[in-house]
ROMARBA-709569 format. One record per residue: residue number from 1; residue in three letters; x, z, y of N, C-alpha, C in turn; chain. Coordinates in steps of 0.2 Angstrom, whole numbers, plus 5000, padded with zeros to 4 digits. Layout:
<recs>
<NUM; 'Ala'; <X; Z; Y>; <X; Z; Y>; <X; Z; Y>; 'A'>
...
</recs>
This chain:
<recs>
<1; 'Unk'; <5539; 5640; 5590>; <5545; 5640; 5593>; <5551; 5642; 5588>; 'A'>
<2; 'Unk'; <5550; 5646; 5584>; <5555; 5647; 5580>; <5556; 5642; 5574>; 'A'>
<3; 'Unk'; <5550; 5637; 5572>; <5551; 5632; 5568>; <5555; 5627; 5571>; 'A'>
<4; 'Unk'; <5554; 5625; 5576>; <5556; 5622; 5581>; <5565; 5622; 5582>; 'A'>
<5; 'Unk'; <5567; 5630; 5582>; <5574; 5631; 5584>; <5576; 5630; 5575>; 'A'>
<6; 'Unk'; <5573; 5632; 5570>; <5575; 5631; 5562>; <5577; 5625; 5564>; 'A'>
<7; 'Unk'; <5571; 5619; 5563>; <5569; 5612; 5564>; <5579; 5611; 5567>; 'A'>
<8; 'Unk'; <5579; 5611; 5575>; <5585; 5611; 5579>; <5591; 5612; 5574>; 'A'>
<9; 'Unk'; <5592; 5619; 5574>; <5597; 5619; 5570>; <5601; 5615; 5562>; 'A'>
<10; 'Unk'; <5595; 5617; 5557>; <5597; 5612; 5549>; <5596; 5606; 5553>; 'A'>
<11; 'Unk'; <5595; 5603; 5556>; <5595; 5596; 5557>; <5603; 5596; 5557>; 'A'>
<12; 'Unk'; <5609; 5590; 5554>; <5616; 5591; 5555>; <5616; 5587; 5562>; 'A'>
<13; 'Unk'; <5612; 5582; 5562>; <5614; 5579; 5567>; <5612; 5580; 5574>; 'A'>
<14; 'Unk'; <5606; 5585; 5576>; <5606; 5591; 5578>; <5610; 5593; 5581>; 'A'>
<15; 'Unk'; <5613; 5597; 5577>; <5620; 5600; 5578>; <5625; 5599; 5582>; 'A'>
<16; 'Unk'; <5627; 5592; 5579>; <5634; 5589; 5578>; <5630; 5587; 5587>; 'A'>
<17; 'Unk'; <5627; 5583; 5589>; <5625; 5581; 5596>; <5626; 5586; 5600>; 'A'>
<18; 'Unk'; <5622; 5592; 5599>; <5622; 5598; 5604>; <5627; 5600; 5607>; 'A'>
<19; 'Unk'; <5632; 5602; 5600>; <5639; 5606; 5602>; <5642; 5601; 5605>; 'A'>
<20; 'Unk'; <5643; 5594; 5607>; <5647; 5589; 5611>; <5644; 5593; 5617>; 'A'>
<21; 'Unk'; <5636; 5589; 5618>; <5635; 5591; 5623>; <5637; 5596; 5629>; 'A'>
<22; 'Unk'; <5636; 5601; 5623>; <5638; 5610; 5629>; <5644; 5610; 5630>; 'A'>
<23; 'Unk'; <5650; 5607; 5623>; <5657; 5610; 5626>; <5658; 5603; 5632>; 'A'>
<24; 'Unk'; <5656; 5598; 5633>; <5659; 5593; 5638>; <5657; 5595; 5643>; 'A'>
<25; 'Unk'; <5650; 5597; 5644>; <5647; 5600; 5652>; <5648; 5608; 5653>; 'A'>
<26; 'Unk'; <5651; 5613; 5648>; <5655; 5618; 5651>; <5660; 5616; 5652>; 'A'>
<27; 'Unk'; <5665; 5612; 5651>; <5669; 5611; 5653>; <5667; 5609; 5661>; 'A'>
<28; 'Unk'; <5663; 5604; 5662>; <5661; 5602; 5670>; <5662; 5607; 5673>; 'A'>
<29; 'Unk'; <5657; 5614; 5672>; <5656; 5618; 5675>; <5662; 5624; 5678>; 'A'>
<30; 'Unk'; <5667; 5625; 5674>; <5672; 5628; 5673>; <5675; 5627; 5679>; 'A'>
<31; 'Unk'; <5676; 5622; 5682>; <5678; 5624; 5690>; <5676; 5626; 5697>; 'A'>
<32; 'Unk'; <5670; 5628; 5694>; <5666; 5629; 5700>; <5666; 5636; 5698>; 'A'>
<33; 'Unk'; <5666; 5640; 5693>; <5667; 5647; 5692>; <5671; 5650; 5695>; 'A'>
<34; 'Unk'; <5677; 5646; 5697>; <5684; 5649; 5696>; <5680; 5650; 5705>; 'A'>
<35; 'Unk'; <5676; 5649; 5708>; <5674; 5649; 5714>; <5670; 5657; 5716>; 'A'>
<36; 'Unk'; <5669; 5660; 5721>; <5665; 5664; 5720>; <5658; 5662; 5725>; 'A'>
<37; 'Unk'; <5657; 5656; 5727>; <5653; 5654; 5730>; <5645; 5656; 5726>; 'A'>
<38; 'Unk'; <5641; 5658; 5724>; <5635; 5659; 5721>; <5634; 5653; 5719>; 'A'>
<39; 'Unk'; <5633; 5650; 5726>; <5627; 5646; 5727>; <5629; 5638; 5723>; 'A'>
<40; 'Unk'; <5636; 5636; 5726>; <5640; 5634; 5719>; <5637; 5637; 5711>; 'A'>
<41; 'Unk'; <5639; 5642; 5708>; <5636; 5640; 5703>; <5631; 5640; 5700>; 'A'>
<42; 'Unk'; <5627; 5641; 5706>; <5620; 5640; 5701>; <5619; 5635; 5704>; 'A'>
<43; 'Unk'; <5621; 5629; 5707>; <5620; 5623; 5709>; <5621; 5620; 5702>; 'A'>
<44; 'Unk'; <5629; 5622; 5700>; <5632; 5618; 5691>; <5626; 5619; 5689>; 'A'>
<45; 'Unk'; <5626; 5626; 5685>; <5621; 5628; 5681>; <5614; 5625; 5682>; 'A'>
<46; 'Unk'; <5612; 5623; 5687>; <5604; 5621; 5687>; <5605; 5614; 5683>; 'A'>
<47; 'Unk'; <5611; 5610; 5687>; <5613; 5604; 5684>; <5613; 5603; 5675>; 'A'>
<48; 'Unk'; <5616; 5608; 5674>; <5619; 5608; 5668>; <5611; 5609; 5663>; 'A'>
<49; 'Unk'; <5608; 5616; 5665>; <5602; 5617; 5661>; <5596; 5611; 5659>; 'A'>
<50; 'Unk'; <5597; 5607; 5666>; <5592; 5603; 5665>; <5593; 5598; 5659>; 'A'>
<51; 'Unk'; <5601; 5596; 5661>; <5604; 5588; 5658>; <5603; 5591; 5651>; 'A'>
<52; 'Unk'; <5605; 5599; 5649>; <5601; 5601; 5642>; <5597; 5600; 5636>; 'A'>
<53; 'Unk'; <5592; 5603; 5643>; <5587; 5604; 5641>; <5585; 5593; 5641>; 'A'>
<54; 'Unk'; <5585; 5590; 5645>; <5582; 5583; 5644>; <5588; 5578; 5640>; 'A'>
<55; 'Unk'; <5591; 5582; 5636>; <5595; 5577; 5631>; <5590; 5580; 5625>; 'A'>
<56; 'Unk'; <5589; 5586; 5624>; <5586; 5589; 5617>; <5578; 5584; 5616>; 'A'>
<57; 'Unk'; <5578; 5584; 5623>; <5568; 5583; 5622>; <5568; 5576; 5622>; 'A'>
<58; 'Unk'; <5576; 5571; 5623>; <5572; 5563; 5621>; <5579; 5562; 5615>; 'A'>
<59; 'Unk'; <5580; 5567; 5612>; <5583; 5566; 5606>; <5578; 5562; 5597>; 'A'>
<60; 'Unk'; <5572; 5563; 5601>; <5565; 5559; 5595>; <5562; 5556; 5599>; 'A'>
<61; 'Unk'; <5566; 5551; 5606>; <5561; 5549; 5611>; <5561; 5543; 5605>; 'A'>
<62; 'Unk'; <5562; 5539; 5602>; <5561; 5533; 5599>; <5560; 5534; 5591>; 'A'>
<63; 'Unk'; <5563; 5538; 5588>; <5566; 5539; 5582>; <5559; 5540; 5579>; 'A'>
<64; 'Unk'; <5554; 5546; 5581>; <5547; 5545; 5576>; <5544; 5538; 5576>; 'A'>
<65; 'Unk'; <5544; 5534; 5583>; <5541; 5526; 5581>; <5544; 5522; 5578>; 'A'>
<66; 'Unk'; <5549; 5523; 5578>; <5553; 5520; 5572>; <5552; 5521; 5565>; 'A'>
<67; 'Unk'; <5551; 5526; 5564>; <5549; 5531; 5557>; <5543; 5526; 5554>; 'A'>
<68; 'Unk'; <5538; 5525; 5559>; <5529; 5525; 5561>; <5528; 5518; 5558>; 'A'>
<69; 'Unk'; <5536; 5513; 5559>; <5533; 5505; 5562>; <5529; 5506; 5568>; 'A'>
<70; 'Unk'; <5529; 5512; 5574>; <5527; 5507; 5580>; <5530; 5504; 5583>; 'A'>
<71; 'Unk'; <5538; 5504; 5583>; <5541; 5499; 5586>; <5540; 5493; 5584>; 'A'>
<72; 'Unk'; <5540; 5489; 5578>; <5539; 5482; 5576>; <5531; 5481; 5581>; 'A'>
<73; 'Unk'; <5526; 5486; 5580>; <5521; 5484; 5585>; <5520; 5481; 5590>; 'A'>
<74; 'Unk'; <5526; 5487; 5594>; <5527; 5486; 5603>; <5531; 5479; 5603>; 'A'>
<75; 'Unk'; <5537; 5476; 5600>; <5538; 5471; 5600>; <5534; 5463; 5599>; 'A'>
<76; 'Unk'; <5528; 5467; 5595>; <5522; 5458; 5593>; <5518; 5461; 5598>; 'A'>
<77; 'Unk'; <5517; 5466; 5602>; <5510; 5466; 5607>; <5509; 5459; 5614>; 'A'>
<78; 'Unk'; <5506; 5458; 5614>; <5503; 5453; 5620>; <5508; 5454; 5626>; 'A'>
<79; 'Unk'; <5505; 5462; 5628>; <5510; 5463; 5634>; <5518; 5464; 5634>; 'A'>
<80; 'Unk'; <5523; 5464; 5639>; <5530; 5466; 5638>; <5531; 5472; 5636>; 'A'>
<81; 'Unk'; <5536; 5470; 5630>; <5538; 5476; 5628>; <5546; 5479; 5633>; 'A'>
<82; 'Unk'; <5547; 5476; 5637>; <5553; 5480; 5640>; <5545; 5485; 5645>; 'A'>
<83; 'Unk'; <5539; 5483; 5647>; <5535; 5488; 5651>; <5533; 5492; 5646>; 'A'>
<84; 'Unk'; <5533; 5491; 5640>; <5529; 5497; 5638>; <5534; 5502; 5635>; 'A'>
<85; 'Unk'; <5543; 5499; 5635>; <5548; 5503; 5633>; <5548; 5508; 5641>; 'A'>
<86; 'Unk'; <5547; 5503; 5647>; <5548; 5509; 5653>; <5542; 5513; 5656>; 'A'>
<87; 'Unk'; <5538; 5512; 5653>; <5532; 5515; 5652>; <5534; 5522; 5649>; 'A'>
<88; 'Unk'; <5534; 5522; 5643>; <5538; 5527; 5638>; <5541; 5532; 5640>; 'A'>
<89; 'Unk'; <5548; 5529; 5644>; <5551; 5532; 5648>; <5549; 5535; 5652>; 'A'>
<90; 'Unk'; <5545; 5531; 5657>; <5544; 5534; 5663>; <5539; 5541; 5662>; 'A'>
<91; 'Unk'; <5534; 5541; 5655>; <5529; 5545; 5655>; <5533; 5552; 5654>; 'A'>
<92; 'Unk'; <5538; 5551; 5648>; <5544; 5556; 5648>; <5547; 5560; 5651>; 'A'>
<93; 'Unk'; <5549; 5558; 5657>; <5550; 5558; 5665>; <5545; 5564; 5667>; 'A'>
<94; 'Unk'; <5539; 5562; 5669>; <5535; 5565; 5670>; <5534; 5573; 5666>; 'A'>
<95; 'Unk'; <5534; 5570; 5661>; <5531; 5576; 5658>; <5536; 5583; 5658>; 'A'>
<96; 'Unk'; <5542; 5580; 5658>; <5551; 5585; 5657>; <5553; 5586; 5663>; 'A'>
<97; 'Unk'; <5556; 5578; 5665>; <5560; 5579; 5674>; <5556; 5583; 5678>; 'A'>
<98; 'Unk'; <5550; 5580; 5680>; <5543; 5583; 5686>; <5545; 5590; 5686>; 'A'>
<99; 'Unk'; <5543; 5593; 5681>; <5542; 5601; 5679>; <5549; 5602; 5681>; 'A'>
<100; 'Unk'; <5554; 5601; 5678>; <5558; 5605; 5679>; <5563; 5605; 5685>; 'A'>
<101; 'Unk'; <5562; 5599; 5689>; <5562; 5598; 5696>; <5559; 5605; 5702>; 'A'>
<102; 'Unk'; <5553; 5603; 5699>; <5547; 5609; 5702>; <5550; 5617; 5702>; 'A'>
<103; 'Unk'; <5552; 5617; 5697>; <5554; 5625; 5693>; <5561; 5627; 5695>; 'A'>
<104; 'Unk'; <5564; 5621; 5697>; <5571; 5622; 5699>; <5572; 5623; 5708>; 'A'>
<105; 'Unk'; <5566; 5619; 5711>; <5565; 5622; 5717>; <5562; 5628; 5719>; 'A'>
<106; 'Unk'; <5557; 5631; 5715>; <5554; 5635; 5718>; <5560; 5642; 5714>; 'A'>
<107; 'Unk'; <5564; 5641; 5709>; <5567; 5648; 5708>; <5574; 5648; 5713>; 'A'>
<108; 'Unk'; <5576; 5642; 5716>; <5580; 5643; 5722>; <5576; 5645; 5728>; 'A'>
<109; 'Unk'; <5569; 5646; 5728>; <5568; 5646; 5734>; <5567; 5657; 5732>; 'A'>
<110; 'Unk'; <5563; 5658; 5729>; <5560; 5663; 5727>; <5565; 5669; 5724>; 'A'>
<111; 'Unk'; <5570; 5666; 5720>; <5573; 5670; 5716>; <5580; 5672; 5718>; 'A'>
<112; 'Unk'; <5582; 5665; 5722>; <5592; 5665; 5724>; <5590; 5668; 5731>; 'A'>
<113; 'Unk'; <5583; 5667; 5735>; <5583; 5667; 5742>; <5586; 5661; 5745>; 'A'>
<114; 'Unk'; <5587; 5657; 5744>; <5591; 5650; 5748>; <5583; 5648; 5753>; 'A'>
<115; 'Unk'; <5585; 5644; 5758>; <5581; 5642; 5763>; <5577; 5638; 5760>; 'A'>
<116; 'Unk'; <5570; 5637; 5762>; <5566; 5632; 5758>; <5569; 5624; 5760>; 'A'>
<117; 'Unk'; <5573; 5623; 5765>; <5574; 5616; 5767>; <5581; 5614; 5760>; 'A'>
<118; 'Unk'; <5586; 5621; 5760>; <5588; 5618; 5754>; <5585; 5618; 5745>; 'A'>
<119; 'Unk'; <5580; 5622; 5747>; <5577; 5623; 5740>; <5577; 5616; 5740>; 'A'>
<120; 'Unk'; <5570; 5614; 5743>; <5565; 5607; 5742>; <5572; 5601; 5739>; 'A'>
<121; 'Unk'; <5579; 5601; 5744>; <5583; 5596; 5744>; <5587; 5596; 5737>; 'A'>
<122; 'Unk'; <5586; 5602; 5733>; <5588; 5606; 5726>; <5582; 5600; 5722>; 'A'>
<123; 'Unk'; <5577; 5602; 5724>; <5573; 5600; 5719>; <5570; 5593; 5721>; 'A'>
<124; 'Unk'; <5572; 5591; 5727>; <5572; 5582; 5727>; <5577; 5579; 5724>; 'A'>
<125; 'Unk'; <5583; 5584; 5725>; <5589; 5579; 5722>; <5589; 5578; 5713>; 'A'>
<126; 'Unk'; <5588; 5587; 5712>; <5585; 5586; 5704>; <5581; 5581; 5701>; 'A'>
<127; 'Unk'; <5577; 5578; 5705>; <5571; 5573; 5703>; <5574; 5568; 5701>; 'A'>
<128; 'Unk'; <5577; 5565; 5705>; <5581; 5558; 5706>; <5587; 5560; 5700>; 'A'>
<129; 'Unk'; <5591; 5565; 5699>; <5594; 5565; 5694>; <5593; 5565; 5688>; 'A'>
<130; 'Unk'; <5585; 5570; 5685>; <5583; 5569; 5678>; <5579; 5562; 5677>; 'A'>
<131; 'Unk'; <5578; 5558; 5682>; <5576; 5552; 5682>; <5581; 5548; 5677>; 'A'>
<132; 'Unk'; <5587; 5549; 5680>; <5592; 5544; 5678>; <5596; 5546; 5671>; 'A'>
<133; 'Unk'; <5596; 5553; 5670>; <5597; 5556; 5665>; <5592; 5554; 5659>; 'A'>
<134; 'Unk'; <5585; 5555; 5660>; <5582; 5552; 5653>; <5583; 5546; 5652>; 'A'>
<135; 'Unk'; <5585; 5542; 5657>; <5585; 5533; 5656>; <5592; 5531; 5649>; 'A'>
<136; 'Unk'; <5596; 5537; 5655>; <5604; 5533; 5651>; <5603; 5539; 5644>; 'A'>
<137; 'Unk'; <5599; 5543; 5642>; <5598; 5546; 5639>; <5595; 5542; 5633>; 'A'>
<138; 'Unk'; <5591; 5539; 5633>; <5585; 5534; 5630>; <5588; 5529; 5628>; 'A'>
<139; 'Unk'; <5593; 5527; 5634>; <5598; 5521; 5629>; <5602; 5522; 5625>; 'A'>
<140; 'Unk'; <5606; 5531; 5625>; <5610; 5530; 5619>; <5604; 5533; 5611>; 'A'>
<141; 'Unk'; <5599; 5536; 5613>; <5596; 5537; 5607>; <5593; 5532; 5605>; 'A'>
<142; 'Unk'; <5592; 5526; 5607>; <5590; 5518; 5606>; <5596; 5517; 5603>; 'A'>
<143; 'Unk'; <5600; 5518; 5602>; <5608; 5513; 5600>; <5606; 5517; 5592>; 'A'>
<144; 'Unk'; <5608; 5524; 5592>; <5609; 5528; 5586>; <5603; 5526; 5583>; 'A'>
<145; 'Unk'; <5596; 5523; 5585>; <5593; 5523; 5577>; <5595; 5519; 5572>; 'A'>
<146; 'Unk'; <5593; 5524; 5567>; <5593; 5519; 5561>; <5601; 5520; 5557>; 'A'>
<147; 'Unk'; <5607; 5524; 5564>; <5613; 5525; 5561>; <5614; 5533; 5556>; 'A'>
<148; 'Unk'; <5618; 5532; 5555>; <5622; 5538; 5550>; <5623; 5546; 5557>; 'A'>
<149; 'Unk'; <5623; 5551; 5553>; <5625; 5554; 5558>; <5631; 5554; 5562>; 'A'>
<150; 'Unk'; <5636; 5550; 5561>; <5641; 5551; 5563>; <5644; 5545; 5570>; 'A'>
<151; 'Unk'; <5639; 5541; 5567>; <5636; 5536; 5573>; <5632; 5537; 5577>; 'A'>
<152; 'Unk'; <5628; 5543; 5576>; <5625; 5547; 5580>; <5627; 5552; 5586>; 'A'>
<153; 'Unk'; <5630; 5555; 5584>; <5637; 5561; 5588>; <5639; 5554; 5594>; 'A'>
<154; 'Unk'; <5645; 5549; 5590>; <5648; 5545; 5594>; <5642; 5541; 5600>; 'A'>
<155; 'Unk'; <5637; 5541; 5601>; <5634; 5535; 5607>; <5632; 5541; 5610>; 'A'>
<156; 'Unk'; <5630; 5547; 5607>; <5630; 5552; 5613>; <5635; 5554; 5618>; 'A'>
<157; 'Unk'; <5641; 5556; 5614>; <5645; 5555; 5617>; <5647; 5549; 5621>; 'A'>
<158; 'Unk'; <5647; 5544; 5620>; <5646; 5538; 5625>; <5643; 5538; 5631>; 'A'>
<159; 'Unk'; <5638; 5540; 5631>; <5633; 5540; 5636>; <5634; 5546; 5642>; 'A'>
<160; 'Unk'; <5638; 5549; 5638>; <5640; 5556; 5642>; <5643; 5555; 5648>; 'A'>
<161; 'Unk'; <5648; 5551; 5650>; <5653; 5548; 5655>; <5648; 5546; 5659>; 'A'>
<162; 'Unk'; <5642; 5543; 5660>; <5639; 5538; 5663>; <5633; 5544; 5666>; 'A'>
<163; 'Unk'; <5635; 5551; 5664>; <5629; 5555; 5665>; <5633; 5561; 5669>; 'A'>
<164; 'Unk'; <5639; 5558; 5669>; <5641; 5565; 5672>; <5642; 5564; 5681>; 'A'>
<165; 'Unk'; <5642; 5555; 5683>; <5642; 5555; 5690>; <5637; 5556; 5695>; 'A'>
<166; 'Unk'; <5631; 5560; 5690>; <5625; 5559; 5695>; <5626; 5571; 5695>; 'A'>
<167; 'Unk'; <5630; 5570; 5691>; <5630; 5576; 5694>; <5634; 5578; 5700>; 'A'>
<168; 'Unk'; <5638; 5575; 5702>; <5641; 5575; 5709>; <5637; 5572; 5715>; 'A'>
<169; 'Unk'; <5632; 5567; 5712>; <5628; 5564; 5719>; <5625; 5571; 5720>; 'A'>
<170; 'Unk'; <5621; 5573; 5715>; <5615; 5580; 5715>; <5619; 5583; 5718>; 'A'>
<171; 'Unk'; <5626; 5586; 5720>; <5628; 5590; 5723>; <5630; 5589; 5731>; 'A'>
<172; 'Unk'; <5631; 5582; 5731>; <5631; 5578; 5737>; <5624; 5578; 5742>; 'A'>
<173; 'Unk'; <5618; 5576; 5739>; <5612; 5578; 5740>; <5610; 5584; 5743>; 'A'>
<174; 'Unk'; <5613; 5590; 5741>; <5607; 5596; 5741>; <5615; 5601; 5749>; 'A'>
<175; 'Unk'; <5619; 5596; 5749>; <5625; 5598; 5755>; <5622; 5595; 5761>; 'A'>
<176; 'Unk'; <5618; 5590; 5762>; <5616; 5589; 5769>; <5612; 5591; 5771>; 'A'>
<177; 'Unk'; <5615; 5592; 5777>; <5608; 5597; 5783>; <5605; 5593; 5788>; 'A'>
<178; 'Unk'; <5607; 5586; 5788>; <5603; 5582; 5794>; <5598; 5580; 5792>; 'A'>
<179; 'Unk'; <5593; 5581; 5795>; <5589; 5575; 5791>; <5588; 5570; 5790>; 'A'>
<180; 'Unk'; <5592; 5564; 5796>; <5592; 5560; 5796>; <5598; 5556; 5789>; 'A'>
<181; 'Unk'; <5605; 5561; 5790>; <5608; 5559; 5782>; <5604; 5559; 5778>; 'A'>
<182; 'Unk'; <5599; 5563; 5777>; <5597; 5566; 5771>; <5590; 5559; 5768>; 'A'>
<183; 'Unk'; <5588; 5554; 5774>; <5584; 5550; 5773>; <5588; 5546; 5771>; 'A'>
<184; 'Unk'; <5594; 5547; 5774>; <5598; 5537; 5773>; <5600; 5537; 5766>; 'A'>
<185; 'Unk'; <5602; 5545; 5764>; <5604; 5546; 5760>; <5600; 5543; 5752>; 'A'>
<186; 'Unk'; <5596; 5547; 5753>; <5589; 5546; 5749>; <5587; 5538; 5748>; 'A'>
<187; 'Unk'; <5587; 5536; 5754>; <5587; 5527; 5754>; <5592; 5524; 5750>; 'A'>
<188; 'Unk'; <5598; 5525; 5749>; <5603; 5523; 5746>; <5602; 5523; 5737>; 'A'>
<189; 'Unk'; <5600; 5532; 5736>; <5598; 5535; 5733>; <5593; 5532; 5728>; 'A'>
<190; 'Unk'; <5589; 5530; 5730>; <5583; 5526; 5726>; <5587; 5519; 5728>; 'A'>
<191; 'Unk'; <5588; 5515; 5729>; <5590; 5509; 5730>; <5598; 5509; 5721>; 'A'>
<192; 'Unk'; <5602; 5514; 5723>; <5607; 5513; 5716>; <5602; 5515; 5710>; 'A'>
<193; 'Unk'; <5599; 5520; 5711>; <5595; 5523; 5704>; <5590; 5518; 5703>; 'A'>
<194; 'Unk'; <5586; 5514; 5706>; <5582; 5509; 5704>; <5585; 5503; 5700>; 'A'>
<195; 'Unk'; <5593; 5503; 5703>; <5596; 5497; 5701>; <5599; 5499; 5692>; 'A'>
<196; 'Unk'; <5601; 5505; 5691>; <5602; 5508; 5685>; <5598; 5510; 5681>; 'A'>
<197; 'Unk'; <5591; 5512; 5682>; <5585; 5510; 5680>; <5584; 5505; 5674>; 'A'>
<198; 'Unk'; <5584; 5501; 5681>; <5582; 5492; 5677>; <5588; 5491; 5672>; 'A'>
<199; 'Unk'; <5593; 5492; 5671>; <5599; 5489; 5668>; <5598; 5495; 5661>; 'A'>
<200; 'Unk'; <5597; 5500; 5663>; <5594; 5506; 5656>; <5591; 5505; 5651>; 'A'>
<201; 'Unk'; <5582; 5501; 5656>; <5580; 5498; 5653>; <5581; 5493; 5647>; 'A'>
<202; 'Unk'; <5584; 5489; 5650>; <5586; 5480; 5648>; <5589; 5484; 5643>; 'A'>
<203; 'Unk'; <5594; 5489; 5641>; <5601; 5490; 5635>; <5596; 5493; 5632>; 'A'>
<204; 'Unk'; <5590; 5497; 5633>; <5587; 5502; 5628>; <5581; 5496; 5626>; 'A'>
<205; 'Unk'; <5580; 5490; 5627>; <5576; 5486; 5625>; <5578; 5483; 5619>; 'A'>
<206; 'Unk'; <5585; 5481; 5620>; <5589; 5476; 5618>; <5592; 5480; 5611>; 'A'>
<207; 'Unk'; <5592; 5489; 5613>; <5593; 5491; 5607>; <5590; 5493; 5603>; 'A'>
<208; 'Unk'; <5585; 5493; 5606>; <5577; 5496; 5599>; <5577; 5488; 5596>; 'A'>
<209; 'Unk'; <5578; 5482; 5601>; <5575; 5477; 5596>; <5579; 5475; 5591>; 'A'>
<210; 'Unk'; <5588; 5476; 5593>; <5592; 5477; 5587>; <5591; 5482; 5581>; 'A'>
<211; 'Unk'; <5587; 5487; 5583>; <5586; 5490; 5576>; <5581; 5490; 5573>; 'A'>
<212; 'Unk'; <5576; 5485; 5575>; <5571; 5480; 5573>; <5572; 5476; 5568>; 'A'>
<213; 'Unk'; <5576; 5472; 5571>; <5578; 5466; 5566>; <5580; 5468; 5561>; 'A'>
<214; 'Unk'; <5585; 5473; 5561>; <5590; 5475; 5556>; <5585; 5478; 5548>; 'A'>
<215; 'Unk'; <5580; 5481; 5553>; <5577; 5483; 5544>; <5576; 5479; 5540>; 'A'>
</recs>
């Protein structure tokens, strides 16, 4: 763990990512403080710690196979390389969002005392949003391979703006008590996040194969 935090920090570019990162999402959170609601802000902050924690962990989601020449591989294989890019992704998902989904329903349910109907809706809605978060995450560390650190910094930042709207659906999400909104809603919910998906996809495709060509 501690190589790992070394590793984090000397890395400049590390660095120079992170610090965007915290100051644009404390800032998000900054108005809901000024609230004394609790449950507000540990609604932000759960938001926040996730989109965190799943920027840091798909920060080498391409860059080692890049390193490797496996990306030139995925490009010659037989099968589609856009399925084995969202394959990739998706496993990612799995291994980060899942858990942390999990984690963030059971300590609202255990820790804050929140009702279990809102916990579960805490951690259904978190699902759907670290889904979308690693995607648009994955395209902008697909953009920056291969760039300068300073290249690097600026696509993070880019992709920030396009990561901040789902933190408002998650808070929309975990506000309803019907259930039956809570279905249509979720319908809706998978229908735009599938369609943002696909489009993630196709740009983090499209940018790994631009930094393909380029070597």
């Amino acid at each position: 763990m501690i190589d790992l935090v070394k590793k984090l920090v000397m890395d400049d570019n590390n660095v120079t990512y992170i610090v965007c990162i915290f100051i644009i999402m404390l800032s998000l959170s900054s108005y809901t403080l000024e609230n004394n609601n609790k449950q507000e802000v540990m609604l932000t902050l759960t938001w926040i710690c996730a989109t965190f924690v799943l920027q840091i962990s798909t920060n080498n989601l391409f860059a080692s196979d890049h390193h490797d020449g496996i990306l030139e591989q995925i490009f010659v294989q037989p099968l589609s390389s856009r399925l084995i890019i969202a394959y990739k992704i998706f496993a990612h998902w799995l291994l980060f969002g899942l858990p942390i989904s999990v984690i963030s329903s059971i300590f609202s349910f255990a820790v804050l005392g929140n009702s279990i109907e809102h916990s579960i809706a805490v951690g259904v809605s978190l699902l759907f949003n670290t889904l979308i978060i690693i995607n648009i995450s994955a395209t902008g560390n697909a953009l920056m391979i291969g760039r300068n650190n300073l290249a690097s910094g600026v696509s993070q930042i880019l992709v920030l703006p396009m990561i901040m709207p789902t933190f408002v659906y998650f808070k929309l999400l975990t506000q309803f008590e019907s259930l039956s909104l809570n279905i249509y809603t979720l319908l809706i919910t998978i229908l735009i996040f599938v369609i943002l998906i696909v489009n993630s996809t196709i740009t983090t495709h499209m940018a790994l194969k631009f930094a393909v060509e380029q070597d």
